[in-house]
mmCIF file as gemmi writes it, N, C-alpha and C atoms, coordinates in Angstrom:
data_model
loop_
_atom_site.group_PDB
_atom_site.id
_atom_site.type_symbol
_atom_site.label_atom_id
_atom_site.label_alt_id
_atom_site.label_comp_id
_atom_site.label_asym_id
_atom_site.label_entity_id
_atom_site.label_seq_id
_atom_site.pdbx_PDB_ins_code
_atom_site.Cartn_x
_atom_site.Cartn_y
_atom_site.Cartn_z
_atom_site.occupancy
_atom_site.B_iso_or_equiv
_atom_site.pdbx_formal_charge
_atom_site.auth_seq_id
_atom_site.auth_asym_id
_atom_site.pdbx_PDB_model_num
ATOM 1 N N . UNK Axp A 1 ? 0.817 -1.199 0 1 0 ? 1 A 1
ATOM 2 C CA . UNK Axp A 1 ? 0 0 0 1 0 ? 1 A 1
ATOM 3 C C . UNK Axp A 1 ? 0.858 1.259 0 1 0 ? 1 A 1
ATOM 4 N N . UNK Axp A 2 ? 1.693 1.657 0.733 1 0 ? 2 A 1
ATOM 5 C CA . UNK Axp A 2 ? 2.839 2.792 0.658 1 0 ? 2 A 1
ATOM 6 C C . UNK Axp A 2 ? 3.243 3.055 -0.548 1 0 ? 2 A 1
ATOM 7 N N . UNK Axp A 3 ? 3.283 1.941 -1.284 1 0 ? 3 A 1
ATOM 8 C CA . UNK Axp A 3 ? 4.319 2.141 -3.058 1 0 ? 3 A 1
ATOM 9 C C . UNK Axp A 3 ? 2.887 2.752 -3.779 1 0 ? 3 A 1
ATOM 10 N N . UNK Axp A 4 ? 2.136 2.552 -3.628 1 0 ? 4 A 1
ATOM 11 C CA . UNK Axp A 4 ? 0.756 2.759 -4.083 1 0 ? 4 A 1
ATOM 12 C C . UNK Axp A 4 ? 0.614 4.206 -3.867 1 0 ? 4 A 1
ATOM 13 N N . UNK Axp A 5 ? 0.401 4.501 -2.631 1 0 ? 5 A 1
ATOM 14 C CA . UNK Axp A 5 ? 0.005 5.415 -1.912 1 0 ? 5 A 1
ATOM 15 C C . UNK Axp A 5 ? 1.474 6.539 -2.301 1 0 ? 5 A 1
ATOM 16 N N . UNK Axp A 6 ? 2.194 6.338 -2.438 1 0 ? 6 A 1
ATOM 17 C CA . UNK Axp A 6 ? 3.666 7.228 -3.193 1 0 ? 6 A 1
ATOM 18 C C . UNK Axp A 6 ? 3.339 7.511 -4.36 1 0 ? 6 A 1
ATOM 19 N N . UNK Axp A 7 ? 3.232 6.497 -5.24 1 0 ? 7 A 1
ATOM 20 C CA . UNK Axp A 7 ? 2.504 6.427 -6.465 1 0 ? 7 A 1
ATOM 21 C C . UNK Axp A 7 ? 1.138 5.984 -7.285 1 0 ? 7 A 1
ATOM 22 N N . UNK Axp A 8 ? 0.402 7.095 -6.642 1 0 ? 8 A 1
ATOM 23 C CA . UNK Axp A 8 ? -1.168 6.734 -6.935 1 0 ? 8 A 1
ATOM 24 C C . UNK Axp A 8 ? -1.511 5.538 -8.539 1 0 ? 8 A 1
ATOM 25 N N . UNK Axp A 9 ? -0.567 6.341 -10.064 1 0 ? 9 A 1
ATOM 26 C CA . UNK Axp A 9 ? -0.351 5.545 -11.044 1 0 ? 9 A 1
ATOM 27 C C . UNK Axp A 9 ? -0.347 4.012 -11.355 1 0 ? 9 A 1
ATOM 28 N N . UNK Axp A 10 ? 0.194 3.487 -10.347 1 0 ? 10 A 1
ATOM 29 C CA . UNK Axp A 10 ? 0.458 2.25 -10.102 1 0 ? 10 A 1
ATOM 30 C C . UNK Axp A 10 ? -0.406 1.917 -9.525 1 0 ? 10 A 1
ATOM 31 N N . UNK Axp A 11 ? -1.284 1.955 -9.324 1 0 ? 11 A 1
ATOM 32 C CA . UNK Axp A 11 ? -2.871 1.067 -8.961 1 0 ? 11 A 1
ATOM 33 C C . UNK Axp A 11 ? -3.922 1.317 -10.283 1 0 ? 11 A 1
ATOM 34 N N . UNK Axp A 12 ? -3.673 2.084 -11.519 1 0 ? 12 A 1
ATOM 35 C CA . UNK Axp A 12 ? -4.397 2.031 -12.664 1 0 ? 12 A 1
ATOM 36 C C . UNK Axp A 12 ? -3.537 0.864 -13.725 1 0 ? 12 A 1
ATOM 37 N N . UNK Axp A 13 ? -4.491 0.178 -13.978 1 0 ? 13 A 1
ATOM 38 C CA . UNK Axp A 13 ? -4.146 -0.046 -15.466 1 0 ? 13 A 1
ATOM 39 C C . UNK Axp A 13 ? -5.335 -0.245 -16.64 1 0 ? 13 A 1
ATOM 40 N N . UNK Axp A 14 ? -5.219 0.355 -18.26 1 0 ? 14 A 1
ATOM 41 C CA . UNK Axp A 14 ? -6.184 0.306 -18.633 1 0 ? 14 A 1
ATOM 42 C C . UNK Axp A 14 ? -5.966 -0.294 -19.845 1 0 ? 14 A 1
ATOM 43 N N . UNK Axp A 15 ? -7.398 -0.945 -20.197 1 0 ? 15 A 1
ATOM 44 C CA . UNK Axp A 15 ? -7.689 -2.224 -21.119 1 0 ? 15 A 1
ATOM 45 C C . UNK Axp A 15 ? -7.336 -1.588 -22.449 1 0 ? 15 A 1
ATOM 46 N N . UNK Axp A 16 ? -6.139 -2.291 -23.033 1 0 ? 16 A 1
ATOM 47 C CA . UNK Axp A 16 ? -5.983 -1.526 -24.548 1 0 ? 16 A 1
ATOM 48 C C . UNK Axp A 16 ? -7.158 -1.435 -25.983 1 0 ? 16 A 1
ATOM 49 N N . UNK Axp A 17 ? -7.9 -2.88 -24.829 1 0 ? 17 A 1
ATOM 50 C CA . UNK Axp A 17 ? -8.671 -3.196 -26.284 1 0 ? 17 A 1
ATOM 51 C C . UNK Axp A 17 ? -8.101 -4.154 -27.117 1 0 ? 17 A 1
ATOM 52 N N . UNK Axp A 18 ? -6.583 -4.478 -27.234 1 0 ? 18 A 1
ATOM 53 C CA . UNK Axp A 18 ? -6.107 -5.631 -27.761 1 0 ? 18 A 1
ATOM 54 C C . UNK Axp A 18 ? -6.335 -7.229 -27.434 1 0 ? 18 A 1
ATOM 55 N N . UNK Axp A 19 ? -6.402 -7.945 -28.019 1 0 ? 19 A 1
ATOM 56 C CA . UNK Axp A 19 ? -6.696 -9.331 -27.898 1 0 ? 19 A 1
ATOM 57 C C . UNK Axp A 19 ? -5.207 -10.176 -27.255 1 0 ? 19 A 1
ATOM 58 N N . UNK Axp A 20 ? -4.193 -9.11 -27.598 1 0 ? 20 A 1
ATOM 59 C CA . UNK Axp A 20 ? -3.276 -9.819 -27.051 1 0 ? 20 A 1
ATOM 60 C C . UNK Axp A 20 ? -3.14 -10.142 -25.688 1 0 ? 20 A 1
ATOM 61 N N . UNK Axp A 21 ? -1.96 -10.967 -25.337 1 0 ? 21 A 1
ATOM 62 C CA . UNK Axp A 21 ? -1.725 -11.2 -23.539 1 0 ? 21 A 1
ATOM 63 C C . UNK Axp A 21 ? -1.629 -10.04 -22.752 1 0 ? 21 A 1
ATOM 64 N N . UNK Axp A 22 ? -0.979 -8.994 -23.605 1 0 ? 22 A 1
ATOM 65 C CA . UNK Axp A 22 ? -0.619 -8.151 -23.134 1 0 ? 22 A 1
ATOM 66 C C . UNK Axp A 22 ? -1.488 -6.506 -23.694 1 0 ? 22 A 1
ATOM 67 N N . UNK Axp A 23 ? -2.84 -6.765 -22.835 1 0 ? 23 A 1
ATOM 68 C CA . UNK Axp A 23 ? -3.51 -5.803 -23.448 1 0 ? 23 A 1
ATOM 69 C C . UNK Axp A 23 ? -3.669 -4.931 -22.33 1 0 ? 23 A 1
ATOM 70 N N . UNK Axp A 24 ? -3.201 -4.496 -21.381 1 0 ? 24 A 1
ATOM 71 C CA . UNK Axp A 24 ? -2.959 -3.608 -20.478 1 0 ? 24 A 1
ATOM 72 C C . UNK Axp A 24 ? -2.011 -2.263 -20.219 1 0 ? 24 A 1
ATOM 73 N N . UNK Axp A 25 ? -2.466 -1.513 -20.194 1 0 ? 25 A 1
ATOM 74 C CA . UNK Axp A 25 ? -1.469 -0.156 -20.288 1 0 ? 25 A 1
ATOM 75 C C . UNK Axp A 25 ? -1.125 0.011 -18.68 1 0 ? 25 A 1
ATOM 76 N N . UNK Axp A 26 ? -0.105 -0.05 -18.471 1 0 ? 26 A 1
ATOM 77 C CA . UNK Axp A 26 ? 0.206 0.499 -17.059 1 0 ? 26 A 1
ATOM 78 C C . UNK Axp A 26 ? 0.32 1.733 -16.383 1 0 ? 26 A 1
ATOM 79 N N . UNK Axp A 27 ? -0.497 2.635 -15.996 1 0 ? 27 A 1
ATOM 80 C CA . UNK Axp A 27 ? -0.565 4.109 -15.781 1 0 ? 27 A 1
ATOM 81 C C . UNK Axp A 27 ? 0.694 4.4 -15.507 1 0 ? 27 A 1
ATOM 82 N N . UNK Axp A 28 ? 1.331 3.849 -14.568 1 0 ? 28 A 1
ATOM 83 C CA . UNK Axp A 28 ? 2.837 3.95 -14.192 1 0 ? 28 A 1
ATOM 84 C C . UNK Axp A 28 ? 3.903 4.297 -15.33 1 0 ? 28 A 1
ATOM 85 N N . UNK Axp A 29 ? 4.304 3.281 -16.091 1 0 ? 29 A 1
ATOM 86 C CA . UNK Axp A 29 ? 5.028 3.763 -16.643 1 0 ? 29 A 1
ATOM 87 C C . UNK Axp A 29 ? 4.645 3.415 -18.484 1 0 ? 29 A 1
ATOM 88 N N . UNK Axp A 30 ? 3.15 3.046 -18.609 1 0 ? 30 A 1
ATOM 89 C CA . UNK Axp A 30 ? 3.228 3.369 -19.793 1 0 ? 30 A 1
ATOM 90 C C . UNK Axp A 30 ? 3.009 2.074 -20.721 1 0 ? 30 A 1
ATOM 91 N N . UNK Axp A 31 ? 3.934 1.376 -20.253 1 0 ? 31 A 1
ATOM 92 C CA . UNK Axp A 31 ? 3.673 0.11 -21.032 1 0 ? 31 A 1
ATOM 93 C C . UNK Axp A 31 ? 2.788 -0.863 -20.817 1 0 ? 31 A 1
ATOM 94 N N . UNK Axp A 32 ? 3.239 -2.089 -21.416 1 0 ? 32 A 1
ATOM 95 C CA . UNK Axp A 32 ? 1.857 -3.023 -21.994 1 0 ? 32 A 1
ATOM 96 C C . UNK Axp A 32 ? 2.075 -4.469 -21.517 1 0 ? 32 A 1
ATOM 97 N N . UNK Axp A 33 ? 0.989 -4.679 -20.428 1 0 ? 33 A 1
ATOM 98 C CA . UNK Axp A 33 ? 1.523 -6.011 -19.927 1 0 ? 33 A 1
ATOM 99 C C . UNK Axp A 33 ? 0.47 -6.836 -19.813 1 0 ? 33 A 1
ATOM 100 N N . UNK Axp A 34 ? 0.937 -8.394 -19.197 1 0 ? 34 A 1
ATOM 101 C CA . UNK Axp A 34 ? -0.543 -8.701 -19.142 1 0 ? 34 A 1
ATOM 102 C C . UNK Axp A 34 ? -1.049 -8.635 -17.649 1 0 ? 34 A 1
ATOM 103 N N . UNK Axp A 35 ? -2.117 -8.932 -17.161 1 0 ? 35 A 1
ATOM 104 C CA . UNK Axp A 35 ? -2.377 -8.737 -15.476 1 0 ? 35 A 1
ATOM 105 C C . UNK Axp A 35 ? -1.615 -9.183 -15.181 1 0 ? 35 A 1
ATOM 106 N N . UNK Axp A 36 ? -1.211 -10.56 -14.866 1 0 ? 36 A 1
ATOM 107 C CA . UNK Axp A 36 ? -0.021 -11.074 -13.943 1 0 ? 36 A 1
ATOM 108 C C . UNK Axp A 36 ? 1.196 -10.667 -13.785 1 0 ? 36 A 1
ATOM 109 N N . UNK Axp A 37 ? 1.62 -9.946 -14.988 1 0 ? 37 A 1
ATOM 110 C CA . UNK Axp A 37 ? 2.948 -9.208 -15.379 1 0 ? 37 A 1
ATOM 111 C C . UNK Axp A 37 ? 2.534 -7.942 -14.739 1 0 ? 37 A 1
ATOM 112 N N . UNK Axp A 38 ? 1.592 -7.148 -14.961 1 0 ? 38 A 1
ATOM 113 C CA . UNK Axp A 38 ? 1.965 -5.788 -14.069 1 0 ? 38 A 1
ATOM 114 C C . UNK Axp A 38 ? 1.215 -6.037 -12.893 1 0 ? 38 A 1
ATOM 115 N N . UNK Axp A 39 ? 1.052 -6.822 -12.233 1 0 ? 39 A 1
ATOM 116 C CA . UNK Axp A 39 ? 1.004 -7.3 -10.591 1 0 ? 39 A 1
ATOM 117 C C . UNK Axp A 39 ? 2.391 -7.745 -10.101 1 0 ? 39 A 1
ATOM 118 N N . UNK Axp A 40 ? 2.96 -8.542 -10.825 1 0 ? 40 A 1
ATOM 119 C CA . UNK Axp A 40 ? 4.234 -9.141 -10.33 1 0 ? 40 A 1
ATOM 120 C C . UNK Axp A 40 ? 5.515 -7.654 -10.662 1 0 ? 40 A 1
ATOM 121 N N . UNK Axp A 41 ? 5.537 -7.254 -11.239 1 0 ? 41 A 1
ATOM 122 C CA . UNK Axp A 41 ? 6.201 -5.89 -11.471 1 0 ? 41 A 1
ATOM 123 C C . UNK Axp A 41 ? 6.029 -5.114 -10.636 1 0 ? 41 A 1
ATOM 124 N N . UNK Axp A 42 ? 4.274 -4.425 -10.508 1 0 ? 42 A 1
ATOM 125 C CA . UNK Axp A 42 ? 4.146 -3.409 -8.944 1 0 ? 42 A 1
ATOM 126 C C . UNK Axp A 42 ? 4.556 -4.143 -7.324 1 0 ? 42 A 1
ATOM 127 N N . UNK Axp A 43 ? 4.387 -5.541 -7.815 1 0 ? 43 A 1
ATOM 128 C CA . UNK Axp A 43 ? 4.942 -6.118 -6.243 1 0 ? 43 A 1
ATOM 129 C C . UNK Axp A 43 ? 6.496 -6.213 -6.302 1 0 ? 43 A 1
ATOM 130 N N . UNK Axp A 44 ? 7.679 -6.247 -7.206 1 0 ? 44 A 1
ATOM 131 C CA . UNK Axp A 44 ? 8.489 -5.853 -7.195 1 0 ? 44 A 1
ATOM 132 C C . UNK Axp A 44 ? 8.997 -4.387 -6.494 1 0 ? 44 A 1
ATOM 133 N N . UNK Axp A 45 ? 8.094 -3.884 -7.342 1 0 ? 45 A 1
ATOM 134 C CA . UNK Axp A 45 ? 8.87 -2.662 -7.472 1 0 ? 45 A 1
ATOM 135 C C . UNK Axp A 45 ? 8.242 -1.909 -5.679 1 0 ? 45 A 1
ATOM 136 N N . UNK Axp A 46 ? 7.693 -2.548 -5.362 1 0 ? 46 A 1
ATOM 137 C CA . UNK Axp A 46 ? 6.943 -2.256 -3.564 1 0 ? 46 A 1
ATOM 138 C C . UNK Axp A 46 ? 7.979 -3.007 -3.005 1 0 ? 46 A 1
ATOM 139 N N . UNK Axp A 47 ? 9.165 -4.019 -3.506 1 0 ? 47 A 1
ATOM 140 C CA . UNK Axp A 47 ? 9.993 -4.841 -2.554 1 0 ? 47 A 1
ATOM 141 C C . UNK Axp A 47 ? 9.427 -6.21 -2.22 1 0 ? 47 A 1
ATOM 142 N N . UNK Axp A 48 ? 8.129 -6.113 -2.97 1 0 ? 48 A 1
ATOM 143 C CA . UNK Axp A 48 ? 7.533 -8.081 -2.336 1 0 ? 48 A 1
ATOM 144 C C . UNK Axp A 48 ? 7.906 -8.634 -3.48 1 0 ? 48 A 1
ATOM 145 N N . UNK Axp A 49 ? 8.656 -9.481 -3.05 1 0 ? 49 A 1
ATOM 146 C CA . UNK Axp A 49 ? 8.952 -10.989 -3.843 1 0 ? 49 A 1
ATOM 147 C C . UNK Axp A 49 ? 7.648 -11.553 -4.31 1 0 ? 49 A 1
ATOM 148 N N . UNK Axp A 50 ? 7.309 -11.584 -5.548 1 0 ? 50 A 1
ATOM 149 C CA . UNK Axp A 50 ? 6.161 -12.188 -6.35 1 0 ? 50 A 1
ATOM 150 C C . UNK Axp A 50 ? 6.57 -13.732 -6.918 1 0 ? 50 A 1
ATOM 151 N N . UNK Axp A 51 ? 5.681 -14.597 -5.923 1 0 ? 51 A 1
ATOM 152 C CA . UNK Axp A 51 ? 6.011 -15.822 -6.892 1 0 ? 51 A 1
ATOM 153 C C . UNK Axp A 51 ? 4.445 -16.081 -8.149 1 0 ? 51 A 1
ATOM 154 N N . UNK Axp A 52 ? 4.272 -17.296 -7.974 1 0 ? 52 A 1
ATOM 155 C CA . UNK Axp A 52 ? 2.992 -17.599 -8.862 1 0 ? 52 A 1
ATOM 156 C C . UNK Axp A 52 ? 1.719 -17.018 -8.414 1 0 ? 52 A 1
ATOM 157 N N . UNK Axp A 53 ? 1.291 -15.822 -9.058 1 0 ? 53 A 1
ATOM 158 C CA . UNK Axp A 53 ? 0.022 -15.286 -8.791 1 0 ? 53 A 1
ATOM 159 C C . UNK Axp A 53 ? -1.285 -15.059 -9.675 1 0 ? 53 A 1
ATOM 160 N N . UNK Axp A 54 ? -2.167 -15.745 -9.408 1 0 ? 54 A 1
ATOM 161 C CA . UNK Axp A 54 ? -3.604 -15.217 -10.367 1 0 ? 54 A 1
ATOM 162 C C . UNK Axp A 54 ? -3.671 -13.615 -10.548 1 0 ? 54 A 1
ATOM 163 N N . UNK Axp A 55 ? -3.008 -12.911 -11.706 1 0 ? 55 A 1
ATOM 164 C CA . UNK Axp A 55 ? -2.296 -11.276 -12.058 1 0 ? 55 A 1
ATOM 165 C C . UNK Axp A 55 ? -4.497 -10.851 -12.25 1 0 ? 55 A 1
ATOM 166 N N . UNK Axp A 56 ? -5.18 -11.351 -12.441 1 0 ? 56 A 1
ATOM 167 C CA . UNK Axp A 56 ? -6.601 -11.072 -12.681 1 0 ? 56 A 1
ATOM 168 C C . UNK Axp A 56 ? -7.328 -10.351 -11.577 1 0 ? 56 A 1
ATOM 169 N N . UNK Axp A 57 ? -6.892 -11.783 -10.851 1 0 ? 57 A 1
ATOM 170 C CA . UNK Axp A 57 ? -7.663 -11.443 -9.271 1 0 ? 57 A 1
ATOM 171 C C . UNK Axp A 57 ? -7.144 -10.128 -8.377 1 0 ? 57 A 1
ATOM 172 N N . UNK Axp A 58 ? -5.731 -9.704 -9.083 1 0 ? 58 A 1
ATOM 173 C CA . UNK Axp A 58 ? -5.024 -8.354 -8.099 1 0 ? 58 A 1
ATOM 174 C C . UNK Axp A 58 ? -6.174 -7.161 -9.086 1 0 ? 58 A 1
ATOM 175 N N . UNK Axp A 59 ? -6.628 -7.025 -9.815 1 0 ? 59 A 1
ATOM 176 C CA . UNK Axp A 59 ? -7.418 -5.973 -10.378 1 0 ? 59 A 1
ATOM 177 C C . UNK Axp A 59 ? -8.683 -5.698 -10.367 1 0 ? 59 A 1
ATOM 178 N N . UNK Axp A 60 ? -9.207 -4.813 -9.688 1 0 ? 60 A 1
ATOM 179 C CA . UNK Axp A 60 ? -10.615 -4.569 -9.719 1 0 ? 60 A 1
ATOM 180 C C . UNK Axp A 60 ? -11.076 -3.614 -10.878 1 0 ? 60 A 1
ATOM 181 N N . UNK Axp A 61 ? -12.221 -3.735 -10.8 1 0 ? 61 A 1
ATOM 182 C CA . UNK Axp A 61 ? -13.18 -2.669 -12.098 1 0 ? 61 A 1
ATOM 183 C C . UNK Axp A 61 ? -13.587 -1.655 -11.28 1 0 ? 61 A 1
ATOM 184 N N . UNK Axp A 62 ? -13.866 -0.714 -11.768 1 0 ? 62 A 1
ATOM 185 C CA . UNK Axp A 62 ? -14.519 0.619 -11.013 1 0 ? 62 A 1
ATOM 186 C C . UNK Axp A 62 ? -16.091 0.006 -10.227 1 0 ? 62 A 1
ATOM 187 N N . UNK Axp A 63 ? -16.178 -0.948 -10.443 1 0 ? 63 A 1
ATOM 188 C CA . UNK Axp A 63 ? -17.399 -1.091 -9.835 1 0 ? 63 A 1
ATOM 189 C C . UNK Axp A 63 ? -17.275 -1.863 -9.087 1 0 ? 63 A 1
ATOM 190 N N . UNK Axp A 64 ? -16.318 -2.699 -8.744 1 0 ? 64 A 1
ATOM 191 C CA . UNK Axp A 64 ? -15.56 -3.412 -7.571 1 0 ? 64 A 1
ATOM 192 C C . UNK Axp A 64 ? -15.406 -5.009 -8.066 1 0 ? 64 A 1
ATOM 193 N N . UNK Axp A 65 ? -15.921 -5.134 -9.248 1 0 ? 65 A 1
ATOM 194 C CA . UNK Axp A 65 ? -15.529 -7.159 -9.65 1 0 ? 65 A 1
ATOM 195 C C . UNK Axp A 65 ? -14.195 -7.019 -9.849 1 0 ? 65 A 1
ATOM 196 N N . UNK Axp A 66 ? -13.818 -8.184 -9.672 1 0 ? 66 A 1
ATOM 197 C CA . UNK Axp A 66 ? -12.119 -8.48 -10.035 1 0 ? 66 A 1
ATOM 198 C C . UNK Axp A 66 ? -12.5 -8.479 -11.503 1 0 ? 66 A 1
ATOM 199 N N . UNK Axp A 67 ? -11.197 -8.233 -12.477 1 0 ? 67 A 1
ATOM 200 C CA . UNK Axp A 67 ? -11.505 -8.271 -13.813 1 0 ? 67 A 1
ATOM 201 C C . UNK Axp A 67 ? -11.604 -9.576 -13.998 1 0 ? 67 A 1
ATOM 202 N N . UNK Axp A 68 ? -11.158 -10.975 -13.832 1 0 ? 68 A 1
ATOM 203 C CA . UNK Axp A 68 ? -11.142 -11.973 -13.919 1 0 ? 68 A 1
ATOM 204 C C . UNK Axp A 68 ? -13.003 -12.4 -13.854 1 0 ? 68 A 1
ATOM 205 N N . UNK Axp A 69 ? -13.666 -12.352 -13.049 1 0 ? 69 A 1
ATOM 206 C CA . UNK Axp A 69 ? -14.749 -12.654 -12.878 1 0 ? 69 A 1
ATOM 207 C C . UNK Axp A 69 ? -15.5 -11.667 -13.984 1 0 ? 69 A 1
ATOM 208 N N . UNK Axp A 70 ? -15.149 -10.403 -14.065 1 0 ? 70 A 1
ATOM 209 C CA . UNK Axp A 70 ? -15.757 -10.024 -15.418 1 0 ? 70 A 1
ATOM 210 C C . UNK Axp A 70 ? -15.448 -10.341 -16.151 1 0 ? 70 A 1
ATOM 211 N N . UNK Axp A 71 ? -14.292 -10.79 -16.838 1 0 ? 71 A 1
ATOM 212 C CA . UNK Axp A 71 ? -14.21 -11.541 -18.31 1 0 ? 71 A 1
ATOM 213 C C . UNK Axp A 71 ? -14.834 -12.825 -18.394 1 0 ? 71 A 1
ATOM 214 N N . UNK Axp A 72 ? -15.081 -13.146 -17.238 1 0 ? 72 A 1
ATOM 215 C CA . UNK Axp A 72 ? -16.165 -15.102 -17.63 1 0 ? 72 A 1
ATOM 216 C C . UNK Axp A 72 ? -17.256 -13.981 -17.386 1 0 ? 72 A 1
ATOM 217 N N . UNK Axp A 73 ? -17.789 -13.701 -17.169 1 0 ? 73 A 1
ATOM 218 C CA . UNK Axp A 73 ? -19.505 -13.081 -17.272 1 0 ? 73 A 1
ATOM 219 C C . UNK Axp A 73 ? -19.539 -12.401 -18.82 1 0 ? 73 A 1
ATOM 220 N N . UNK Axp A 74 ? -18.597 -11.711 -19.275 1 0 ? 74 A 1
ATOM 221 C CA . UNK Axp A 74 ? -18.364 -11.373 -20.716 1 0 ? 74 A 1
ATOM 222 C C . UNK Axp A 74 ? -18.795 -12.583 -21.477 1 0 ? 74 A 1
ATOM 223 N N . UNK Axp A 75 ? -17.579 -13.785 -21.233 1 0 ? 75 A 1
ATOM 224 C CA . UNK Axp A 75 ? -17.294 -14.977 -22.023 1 0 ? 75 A 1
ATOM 225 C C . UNK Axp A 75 ? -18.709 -15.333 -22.349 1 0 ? 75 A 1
ATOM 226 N N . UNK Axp A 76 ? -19.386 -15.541 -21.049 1 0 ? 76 A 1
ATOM 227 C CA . UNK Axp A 76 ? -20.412 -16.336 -20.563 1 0 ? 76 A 1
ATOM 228 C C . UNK Axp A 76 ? -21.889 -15.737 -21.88 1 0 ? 76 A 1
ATOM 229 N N . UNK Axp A 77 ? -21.755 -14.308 -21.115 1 0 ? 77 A 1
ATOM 230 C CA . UNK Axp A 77 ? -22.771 -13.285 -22.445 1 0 ? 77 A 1
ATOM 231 C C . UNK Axp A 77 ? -22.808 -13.927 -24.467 1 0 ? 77 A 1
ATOM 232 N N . UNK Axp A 78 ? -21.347 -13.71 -24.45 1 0 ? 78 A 1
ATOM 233 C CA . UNK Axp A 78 ? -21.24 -13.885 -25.647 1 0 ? 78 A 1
ATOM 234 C C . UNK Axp A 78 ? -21.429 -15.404 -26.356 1 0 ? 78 A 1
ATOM 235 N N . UNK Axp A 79 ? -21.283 -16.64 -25.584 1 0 ? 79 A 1
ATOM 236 C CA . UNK Axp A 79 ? -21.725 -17.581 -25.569 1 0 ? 79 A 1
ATOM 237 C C . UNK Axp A 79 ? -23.664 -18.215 -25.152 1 0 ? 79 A 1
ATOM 238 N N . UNK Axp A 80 ? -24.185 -17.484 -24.258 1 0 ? 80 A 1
ATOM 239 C CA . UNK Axp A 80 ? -25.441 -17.47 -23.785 1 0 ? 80 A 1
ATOM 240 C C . UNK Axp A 80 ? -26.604 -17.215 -25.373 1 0 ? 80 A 1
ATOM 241 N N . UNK Axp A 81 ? -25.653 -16.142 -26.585 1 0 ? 81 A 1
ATOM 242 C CA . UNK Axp A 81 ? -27.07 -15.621 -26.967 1 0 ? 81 A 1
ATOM 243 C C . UNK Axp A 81 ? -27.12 -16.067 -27.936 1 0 ? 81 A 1
């Protein structure tokens, strides 16, 4: 929370819209990662040793779902109709 709280940036990241792995813009510094990659990077760069982490579940939506649980309700939509 402190690295956060130093650097507000580093708690945004936004959806490029790309299909790739790496469709995430990192407010921080810009570039393009995928969730797990800029979770394991901001926990670096805070000093925590990042081993194997679900990078989905560290991101919420403005409306409070983890993005992970919104992309299967997406999946789910686009398959349902």
């Amino acid at each position: 929370m402190a690295f956060v709280e130093q650097n507000p940036d580093a708690a945004i990241v936004e959806w490029t819209g790309d299909t790739t792995s790496r469709s995430l813009r990192w407010r921080y510094d810009g570039e393009l990662y995928s969730a797990t990659g800029v979770t394991k990077r901001l926990l670096t760069l805070a000093g925590i040793e990042a081993g194997t982490l679900p990078g989905p579940d560290y991101w919420l939506l403005p409306d409070g779902r983890p993005l992970y649980r919104a992309s299967l309700e997406v999946r789910n939509q686009g398959t349902s109709g």
